[in-house]
C-alpha positions in Angstrom: -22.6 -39.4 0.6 -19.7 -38.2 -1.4 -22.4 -37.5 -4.4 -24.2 -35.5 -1.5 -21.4 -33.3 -0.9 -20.2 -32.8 -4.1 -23.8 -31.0 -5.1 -24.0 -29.1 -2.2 -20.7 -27.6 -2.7 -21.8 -27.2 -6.1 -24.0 -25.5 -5.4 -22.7 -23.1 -2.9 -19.9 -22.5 -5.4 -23.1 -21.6 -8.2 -24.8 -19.3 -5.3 -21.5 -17.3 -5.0 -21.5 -16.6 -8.3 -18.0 -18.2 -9.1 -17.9 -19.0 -12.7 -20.8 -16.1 -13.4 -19.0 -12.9 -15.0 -19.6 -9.5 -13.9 -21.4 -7.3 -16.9 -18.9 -4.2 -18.0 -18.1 -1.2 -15.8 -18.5 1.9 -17.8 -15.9 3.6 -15.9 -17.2 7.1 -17.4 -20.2 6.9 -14.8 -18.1 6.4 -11.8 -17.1 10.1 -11.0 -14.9 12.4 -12.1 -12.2 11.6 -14.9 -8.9 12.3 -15.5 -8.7 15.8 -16.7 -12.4 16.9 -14.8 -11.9 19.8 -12.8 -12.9 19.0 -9.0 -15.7 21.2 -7.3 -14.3 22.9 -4.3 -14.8 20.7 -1.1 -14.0 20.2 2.5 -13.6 16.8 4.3 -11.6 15.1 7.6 -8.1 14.0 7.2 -7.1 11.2 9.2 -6.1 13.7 11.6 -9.5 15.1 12.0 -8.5 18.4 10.4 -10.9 20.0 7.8 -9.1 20.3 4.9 -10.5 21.9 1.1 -9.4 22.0 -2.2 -7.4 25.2 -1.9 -5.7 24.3 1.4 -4.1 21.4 -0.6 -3.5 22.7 -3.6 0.2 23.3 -4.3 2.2 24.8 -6.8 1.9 21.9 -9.6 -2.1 21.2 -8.4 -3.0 18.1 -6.1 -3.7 14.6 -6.5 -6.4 13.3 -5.0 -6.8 9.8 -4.4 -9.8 7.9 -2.8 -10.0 4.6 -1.7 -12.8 3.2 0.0 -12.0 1.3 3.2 -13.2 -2.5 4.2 -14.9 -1.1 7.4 -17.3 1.2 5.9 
């Protein structure tokens, strides 16, 4: 029995891919770099208020940052 279990979670552990590594990110296909200038846009805040590029924009530029939520 204990044989039993040890394969199966063997292989559950194999199936997950734990052990396997990931191939390289190239990072340069992933959107736009440091530096890139960013088309003009406009998009929801978490308030529900449209906001663009040149309503944010300040003085010294904007920083945008965008991170992608576990509930997509």
């Amino acid at each position: 029995m204990r044989c039993f279990v040890a394969v199966v979670m063997l292989t559950g552990l194999i199936a997950l891919g734990v052990g396997a590594q990931a191939p390289p990110v190239d990072v340069e296909k992933l959107g736009p770099q440091v530096g890139d200038v960013v088309p003009d846009f406009a998009a929801r805040d978490q308030f529900g208020r449209e906001q663009t590029l040149k309503s944010i924009m300040g003085p010294n530029g904007a920083m945008l940052f965008f991170n992608r939520s576990a509930d997509w």
